[in-house]
Jmol script that loads the backbone (N, CA, C; Angstrom):
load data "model"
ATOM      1  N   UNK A   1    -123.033 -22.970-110.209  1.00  0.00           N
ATOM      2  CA  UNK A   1    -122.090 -23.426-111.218  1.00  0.00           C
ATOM      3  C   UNK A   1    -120.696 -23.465-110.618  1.00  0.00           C
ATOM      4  N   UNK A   2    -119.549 -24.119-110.866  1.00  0.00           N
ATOM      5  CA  UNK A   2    -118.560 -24.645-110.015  1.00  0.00           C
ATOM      6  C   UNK A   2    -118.037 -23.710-111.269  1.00  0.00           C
ATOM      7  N   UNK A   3    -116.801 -23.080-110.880  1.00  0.00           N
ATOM      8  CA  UNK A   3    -115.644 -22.656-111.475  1.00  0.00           C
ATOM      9  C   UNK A   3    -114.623 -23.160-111.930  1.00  0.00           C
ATOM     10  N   UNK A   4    -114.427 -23.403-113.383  1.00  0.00           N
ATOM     11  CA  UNK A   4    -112.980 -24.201-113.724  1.00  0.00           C
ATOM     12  C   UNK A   4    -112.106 -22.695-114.305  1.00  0.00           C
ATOM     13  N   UNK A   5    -110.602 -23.565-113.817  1.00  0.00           N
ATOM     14  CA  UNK A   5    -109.567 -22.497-114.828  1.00  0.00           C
ATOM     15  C   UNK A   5    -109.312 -23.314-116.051  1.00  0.00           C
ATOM     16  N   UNK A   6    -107.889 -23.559-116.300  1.00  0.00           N
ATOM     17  CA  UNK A   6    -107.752 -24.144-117.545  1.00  0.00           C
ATOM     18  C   UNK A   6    -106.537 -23.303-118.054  1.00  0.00           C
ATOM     19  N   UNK A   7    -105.746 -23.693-119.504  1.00  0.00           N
ATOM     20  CA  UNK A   7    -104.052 -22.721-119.514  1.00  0.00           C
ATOM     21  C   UNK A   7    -104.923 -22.441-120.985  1.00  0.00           C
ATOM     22  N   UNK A   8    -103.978 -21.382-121.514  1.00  0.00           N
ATOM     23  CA  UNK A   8    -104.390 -21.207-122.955  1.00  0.00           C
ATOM     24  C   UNK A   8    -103.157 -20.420-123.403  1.00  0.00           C
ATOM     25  N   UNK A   9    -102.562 -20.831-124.584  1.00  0.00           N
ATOM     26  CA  UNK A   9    -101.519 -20.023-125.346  1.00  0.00           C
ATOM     27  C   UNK A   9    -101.877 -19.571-126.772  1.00  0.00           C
ATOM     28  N   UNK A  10    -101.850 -18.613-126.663  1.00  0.00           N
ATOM     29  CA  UNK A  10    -101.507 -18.365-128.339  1.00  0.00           C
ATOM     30  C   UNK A  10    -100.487 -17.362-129.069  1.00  0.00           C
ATOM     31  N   UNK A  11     -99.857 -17.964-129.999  1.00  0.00           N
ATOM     32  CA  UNK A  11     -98.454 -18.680-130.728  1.00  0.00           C
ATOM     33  C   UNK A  11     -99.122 -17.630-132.053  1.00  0.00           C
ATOM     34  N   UNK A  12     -98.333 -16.879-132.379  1.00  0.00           N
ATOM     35  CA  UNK A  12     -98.257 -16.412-133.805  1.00  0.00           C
ATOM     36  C   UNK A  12     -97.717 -15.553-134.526  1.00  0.00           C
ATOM     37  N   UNK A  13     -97.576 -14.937-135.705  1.00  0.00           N
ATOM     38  CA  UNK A  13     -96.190 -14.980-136.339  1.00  0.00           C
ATOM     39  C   UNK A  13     -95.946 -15.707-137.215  1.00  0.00           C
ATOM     40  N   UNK A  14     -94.392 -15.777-137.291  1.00  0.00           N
ATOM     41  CA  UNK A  14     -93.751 -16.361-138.128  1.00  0.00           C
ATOM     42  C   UNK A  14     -92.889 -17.366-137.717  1.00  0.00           C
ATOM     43  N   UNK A  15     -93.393 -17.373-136.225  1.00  0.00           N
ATOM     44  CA  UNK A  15     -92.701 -18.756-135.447  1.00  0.00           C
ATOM     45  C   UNK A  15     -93.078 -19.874-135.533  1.00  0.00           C
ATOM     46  N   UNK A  16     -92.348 -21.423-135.483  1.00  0.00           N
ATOM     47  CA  UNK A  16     -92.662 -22.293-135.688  1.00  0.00           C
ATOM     48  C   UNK A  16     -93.171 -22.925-134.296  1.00  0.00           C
ATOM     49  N   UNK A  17     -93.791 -23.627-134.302  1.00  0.00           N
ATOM     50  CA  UNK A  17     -94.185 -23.897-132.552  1.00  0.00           C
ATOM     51  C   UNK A  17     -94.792 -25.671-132.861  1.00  0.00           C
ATOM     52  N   UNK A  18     -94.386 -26.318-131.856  1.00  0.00           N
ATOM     53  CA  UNK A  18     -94.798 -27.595-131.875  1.00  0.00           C
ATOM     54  C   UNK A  18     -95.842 -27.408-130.135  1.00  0.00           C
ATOM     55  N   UNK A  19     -96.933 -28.278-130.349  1.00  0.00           N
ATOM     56  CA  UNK A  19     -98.035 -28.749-129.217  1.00  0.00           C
ATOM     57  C   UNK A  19     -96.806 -30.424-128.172  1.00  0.00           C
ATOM     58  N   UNK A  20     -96.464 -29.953-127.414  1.00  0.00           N
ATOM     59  CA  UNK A  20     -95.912 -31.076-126.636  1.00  0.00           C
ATOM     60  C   UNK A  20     -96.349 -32.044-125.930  1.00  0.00           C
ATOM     61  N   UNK A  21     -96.568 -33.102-126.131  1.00  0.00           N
ATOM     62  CA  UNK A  21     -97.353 -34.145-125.423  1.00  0.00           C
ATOM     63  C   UNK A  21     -96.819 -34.183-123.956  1.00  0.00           C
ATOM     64  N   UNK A  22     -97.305 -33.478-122.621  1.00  0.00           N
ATOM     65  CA  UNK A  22     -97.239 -33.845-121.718  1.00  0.00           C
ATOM     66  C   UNK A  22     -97.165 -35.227-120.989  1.00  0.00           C
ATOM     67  N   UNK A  23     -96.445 -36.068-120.119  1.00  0.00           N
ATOM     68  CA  UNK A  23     -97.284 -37.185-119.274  1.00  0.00           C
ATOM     69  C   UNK A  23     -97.979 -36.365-117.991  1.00  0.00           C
ATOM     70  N   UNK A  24     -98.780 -37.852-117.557  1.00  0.00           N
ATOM     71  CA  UNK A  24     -99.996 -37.272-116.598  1.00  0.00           C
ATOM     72  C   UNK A  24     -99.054 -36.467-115.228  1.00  0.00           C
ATOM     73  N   UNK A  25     -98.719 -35.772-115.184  1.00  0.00           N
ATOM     74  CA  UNK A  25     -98.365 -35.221-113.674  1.00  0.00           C
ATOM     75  C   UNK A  25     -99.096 -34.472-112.570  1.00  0.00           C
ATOM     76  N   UNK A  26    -100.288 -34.347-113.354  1.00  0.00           N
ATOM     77  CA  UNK A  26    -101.735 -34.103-112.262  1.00  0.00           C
ATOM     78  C   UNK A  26    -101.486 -32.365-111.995  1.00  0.00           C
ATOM     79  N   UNK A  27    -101.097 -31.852-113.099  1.00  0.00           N
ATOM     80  CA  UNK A  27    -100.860 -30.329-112.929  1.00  0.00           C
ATOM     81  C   UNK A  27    -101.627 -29.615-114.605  1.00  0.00           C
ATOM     82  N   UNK A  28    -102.670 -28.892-114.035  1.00  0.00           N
ATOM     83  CA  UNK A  28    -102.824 -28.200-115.388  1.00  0.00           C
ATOM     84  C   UNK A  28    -102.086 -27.865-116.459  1.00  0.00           C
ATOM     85  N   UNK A  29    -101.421 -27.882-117.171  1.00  0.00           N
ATOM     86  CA  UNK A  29    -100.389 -27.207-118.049  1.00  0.00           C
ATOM     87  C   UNK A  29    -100.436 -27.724-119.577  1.00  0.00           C
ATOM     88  N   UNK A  30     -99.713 -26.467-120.182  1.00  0.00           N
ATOM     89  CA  UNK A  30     -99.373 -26.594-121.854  1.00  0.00           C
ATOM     90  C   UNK A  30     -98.182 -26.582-122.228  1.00  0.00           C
ATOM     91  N   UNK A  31     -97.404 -27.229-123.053  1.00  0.00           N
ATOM     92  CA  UNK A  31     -96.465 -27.187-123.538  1.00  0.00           C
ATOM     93  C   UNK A  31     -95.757 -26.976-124.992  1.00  0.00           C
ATOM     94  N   UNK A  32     -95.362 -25.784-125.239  1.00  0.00           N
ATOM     95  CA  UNK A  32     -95.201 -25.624-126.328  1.00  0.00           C
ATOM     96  C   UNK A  32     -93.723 -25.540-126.879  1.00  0.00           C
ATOM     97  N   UNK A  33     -93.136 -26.291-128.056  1.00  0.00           N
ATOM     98  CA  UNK A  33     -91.612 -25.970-128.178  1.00  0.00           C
ATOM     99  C   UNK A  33     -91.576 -24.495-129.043  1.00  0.00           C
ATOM    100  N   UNK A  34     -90.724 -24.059-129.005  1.00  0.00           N
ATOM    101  CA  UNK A  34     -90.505 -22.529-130.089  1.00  0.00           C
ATOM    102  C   UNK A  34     -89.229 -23.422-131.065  1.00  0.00           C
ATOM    103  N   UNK A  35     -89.716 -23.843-132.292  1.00  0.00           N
ATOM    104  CA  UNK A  35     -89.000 -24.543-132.816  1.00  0.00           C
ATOM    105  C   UNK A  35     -87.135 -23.360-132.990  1.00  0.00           C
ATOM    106  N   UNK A  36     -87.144 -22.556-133.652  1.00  0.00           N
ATOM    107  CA  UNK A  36     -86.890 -21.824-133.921  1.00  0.00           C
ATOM    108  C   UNK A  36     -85.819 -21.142-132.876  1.00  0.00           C
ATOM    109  N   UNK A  37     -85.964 -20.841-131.670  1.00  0.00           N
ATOM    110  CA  UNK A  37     -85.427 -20.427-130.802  1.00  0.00           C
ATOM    111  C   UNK A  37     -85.244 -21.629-129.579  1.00  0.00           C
ATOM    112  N   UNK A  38     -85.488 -22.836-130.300  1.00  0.00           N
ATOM    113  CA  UNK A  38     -85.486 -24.450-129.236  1.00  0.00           C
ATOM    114  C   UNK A  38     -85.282 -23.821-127.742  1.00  0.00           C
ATOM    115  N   UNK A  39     -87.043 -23.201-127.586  1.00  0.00           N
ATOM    116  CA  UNK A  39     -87.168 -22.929-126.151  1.00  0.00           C
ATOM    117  C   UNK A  39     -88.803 -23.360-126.019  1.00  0.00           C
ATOM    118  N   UNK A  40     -88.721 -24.156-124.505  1.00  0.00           N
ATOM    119  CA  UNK A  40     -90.041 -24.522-123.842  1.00  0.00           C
ATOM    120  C   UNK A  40     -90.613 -23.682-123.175  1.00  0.00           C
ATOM    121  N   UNK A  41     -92.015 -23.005-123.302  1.00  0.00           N
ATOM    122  CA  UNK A  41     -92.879 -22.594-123.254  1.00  0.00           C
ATOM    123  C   UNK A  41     -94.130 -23.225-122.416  1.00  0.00           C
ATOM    124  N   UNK A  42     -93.913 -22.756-120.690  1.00  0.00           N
ATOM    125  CA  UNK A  42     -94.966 -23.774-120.215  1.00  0.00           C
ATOM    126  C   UNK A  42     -95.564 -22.892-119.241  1.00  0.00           C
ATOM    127  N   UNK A  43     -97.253 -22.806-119.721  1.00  0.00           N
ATOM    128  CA  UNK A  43     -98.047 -22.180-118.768  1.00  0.00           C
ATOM    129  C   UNK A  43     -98.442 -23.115-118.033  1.00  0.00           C
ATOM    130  N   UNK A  44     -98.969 -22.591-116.506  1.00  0.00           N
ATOM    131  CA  UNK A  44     -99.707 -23.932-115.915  1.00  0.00           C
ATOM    132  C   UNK A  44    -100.697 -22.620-114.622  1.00  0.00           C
ATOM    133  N   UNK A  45    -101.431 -23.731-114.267  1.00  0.00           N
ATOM    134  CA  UNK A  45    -102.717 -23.218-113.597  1.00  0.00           C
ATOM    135  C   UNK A  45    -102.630 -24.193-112.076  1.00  0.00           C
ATOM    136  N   UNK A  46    -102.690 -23.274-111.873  1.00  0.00           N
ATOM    137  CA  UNK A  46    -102.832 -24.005-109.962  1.00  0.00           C
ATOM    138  C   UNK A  46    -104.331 -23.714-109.331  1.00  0.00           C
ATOM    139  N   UNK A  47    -105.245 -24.407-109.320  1.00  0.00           N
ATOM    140  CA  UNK A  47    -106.371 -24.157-108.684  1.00  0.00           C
ATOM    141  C   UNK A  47    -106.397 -24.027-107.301  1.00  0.00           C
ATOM    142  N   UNK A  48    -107.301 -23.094-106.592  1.00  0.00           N
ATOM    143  CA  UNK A  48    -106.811 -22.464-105.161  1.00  0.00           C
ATOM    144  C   UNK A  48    -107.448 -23.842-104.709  1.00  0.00           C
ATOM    145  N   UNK A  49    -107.804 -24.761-104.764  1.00  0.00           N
ATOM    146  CA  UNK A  49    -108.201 -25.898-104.026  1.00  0.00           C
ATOM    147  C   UNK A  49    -106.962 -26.833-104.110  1.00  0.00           C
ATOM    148  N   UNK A  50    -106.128 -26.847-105.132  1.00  0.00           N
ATOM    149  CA  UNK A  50    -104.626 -27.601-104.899  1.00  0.00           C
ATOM    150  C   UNK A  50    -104.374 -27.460-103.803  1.00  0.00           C
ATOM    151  N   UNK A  51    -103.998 -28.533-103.076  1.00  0.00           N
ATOM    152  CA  UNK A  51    -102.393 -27.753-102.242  1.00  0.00           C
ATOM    153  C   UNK A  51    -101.456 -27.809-102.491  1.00  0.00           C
ATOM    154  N   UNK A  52    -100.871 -26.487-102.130  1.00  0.00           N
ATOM    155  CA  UNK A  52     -99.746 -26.379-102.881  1.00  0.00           C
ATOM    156  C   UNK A  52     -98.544 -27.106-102.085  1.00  0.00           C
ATOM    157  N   UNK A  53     -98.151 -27.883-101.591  1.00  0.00           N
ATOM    158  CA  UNK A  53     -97.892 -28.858-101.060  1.00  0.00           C
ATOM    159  C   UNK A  53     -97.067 -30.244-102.058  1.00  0.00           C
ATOM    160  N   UNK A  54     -98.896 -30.635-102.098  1.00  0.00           N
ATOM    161  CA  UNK A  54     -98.656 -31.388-103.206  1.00  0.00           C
ATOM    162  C   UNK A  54     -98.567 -30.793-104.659  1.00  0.00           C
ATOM    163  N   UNK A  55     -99.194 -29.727-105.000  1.00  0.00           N
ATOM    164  CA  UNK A  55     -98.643 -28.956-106.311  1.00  0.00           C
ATOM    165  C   UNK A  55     -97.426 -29.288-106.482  1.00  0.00           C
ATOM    166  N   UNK A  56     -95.866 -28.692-105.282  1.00  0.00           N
ATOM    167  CA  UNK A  56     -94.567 -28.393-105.694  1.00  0.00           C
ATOM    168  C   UNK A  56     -94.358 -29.768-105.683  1.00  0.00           C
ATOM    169  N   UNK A  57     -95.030 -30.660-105.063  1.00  0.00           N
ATOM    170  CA  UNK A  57     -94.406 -31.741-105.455  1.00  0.00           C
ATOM    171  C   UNK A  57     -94.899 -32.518-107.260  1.00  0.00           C
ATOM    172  N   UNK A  58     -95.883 -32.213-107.354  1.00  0.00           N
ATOM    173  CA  UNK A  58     -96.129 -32.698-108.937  1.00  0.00           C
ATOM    174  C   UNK A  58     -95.424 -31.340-109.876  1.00  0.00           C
ATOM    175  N   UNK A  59     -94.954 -30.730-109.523  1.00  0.00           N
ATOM    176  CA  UNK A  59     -94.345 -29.523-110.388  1.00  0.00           C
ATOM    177  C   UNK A  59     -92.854 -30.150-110.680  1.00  0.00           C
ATOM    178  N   UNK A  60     -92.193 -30.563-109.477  1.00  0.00           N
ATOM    179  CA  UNK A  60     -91.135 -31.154-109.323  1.00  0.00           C
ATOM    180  C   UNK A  60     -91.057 -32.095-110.399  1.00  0.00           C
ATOM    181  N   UNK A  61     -92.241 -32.957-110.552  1.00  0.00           N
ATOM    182  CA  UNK A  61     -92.099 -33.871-111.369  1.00  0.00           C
ATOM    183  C   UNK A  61     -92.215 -33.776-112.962  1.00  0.00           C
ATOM    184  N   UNK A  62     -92.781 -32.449-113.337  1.00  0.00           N
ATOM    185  CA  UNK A  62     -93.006 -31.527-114.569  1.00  0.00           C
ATOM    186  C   UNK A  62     -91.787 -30.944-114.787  1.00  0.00           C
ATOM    187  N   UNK A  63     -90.617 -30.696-113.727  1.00  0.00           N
ATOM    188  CA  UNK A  63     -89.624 -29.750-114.291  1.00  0.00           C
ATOM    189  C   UNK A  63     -88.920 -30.756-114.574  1.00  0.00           C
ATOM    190  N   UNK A  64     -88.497 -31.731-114.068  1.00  0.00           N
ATOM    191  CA  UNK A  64     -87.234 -32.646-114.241  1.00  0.00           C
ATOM    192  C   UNK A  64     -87.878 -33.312-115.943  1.00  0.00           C
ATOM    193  N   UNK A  65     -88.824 -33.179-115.803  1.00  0.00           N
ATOM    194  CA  UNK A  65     -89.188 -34.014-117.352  1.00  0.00           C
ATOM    195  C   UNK A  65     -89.040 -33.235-118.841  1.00  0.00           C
ATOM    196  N   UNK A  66     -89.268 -31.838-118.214  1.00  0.00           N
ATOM    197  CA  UNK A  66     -89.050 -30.557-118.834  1.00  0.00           C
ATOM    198  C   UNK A  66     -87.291 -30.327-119.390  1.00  0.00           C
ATOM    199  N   UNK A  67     -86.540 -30.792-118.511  1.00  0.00           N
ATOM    200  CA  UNK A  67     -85.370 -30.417-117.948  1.00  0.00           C
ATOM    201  C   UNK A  67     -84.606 -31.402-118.702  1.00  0.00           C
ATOM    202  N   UNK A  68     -85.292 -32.829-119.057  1.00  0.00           N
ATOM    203  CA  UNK A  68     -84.626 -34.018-119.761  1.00  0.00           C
ATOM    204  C   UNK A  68     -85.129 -33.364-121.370  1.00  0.00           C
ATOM    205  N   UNK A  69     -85.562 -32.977-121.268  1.00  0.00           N
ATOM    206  CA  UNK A  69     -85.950 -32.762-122.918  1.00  0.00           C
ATOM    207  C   UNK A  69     -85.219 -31.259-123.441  1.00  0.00           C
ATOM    208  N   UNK A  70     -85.208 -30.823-122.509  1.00  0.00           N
ATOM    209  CA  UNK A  70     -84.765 -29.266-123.314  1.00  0.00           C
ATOM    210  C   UNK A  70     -84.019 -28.487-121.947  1.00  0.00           C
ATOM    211  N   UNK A  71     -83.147 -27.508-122.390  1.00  0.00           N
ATOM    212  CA  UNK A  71     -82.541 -26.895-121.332  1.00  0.00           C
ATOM    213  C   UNK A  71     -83.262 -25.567-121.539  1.00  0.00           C
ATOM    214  N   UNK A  72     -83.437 -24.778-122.721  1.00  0.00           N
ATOM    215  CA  UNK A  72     -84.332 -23.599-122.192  1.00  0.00           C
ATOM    216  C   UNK A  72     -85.670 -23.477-122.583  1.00  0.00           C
ATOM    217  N   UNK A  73     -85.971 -23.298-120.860  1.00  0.00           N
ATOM    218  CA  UNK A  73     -87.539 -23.891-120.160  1.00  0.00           C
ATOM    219  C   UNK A  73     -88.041 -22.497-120.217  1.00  0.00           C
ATOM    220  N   UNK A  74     -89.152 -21.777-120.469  1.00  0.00           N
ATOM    221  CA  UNK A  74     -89.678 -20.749-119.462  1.00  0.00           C
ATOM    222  C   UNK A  74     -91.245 -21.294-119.083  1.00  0.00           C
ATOM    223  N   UNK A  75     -91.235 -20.879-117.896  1.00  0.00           N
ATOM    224  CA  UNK A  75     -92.392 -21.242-116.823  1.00  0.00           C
ATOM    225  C   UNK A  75     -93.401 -20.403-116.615  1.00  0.00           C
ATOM    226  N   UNK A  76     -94.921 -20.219-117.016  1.00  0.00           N
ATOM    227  CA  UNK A  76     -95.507 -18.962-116.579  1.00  0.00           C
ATOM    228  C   UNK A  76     -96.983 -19.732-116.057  1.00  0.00           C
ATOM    229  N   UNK A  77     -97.680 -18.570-115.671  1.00  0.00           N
ATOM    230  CA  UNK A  77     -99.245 -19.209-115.165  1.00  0.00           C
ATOM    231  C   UNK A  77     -99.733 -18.591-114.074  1.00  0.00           C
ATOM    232  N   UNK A  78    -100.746 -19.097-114.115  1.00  0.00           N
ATOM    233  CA  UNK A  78    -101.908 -18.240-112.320  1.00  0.00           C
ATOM    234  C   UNK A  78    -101.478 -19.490-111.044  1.00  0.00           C
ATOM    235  N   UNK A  79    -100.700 -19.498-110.637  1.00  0.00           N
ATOM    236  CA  UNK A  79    -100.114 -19.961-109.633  1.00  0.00           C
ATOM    237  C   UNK A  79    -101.069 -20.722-108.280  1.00  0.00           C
ATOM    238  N   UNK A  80    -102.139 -18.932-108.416  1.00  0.00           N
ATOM    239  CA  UNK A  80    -103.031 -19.029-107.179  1.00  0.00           C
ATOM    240  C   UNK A  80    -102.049 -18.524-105.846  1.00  0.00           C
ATOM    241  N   UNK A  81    -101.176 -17.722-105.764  1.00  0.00           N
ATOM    242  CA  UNK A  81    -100.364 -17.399-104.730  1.00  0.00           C
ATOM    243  C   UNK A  81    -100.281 -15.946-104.508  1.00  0.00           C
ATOM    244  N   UNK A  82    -100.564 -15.511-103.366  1.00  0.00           N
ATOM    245  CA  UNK A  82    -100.449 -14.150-102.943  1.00  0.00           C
ATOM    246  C   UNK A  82     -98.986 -13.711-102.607  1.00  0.00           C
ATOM    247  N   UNK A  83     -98.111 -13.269-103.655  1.00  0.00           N
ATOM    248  CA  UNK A  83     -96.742 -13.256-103.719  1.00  0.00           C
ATOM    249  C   UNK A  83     -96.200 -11.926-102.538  1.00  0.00           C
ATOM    250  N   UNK A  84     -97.642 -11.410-102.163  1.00  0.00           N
ATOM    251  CA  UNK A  84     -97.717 -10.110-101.220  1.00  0.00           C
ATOM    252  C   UNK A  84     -97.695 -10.840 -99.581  1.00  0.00           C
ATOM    253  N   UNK A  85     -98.514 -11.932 -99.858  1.00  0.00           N
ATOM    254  CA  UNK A  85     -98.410 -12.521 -98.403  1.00  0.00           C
ATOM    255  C   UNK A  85     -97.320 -13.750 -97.868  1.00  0.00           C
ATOM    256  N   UNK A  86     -96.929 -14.449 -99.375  1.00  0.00           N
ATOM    257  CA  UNK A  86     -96.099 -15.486 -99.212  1.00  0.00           C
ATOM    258  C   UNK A  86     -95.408 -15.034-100.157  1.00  0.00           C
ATOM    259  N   UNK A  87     -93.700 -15.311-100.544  1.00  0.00           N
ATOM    260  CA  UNK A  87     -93.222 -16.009-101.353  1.00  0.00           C
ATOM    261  C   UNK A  87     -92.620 -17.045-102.003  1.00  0.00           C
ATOM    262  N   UNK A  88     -93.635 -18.158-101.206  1.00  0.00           N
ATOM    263  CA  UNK A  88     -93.612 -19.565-101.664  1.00  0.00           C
ATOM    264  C   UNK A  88     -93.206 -20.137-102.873  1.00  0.00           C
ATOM    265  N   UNK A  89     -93.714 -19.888-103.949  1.00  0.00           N
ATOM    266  CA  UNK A  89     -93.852 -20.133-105.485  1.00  0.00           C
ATOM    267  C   UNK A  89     -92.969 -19.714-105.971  1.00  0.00           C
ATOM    268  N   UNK A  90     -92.654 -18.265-105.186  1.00  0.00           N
ATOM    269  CA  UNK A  90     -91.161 -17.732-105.825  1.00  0.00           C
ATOM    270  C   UNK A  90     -90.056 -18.642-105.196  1.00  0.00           C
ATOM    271  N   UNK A  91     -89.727 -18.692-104.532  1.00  0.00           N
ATOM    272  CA  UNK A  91     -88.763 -19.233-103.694  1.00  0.00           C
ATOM    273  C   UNK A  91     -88.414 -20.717-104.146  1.00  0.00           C
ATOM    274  N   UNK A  92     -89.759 -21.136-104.382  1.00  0.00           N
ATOM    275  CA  UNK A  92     -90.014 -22.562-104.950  1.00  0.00           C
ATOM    276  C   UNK A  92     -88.832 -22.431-106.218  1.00  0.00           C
ATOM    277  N   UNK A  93     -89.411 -21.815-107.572  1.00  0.00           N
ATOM    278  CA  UNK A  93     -88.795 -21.418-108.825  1.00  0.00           C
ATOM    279  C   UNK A  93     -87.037 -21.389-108.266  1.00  0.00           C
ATOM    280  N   UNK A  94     -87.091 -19.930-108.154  1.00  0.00           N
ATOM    281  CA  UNK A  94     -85.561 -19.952-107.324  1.00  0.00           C
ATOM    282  C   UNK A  94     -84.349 -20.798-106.988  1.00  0.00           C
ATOM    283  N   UNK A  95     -85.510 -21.718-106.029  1.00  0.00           N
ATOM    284  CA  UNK A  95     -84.633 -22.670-105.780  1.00  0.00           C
ATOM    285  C   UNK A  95     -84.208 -24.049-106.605  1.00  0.00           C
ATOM    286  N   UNK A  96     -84.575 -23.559-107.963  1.00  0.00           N
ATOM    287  CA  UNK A  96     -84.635 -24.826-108.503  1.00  0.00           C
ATOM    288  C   UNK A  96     -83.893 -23.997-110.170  1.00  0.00           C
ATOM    289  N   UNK A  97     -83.170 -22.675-109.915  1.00  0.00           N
ATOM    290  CA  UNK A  97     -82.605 -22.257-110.772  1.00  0.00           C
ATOM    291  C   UNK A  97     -83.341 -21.236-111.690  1.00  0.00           C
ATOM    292  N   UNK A  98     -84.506 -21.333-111.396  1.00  0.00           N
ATOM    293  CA  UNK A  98     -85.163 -20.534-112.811  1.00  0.00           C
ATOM    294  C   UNK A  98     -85.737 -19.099-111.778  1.00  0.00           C
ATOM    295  N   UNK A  99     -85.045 -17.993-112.761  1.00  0.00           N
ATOM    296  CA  UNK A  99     -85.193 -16.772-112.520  1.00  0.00           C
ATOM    297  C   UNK A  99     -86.534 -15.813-112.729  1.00  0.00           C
ATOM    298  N   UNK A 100     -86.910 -15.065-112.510  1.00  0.00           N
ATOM    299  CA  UNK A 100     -88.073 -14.063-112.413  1.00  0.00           C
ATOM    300  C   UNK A 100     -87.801 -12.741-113.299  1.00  0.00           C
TER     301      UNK A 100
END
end "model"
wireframe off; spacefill off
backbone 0.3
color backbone group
């Protein structure tokens, strides 16, 4: 049997939350607005068969779209990165303003 990941959020409370229609950027992810606190909410999944390569480059293309719609973004997810052996992903984030 082949292994899939996949993102999953769940939202609840007394918060209002909208489902965000992504475009295709070839990156697992969910998008959720927090009506309420007008903040984006985005898990995403990096499968260890990505490369991450091309990942930061379709991520690139997820933040700037992220970035036109709303200014506060938060970013979370299974990356697939050994933050013990690299800190790629971090560095990645970092360099593109968003903190840890």
């Amino acid at each position: 049997a082949k292994e899939h990941g996949g993102v999953a959020m769940y939202c609840g409370g007394i918060m209002q939350f909208a489902i965000i229609k992504v475009p295709c950027f070839n990156v697992e992810c969910l998008v959720y607005h927090c009506i309420s606190l007008n903040i984006f909410l985005t898990v995403i999944y990096r499968p260890p068969t990505y490369p991450m390569t091309l990942f930061k480059q379709n991520i690139i293309k997820l933040l700037q779209w992220l970035e036109h719609i709303g200014k506060n973004i938060i970013v979370m997810g299974d990356f697939n990165d050994d933050i013990l052996k690299s800190s790629s992903i971090c560095t990645f984030f970092k360099d593109r303003g968003y903190d840890q």
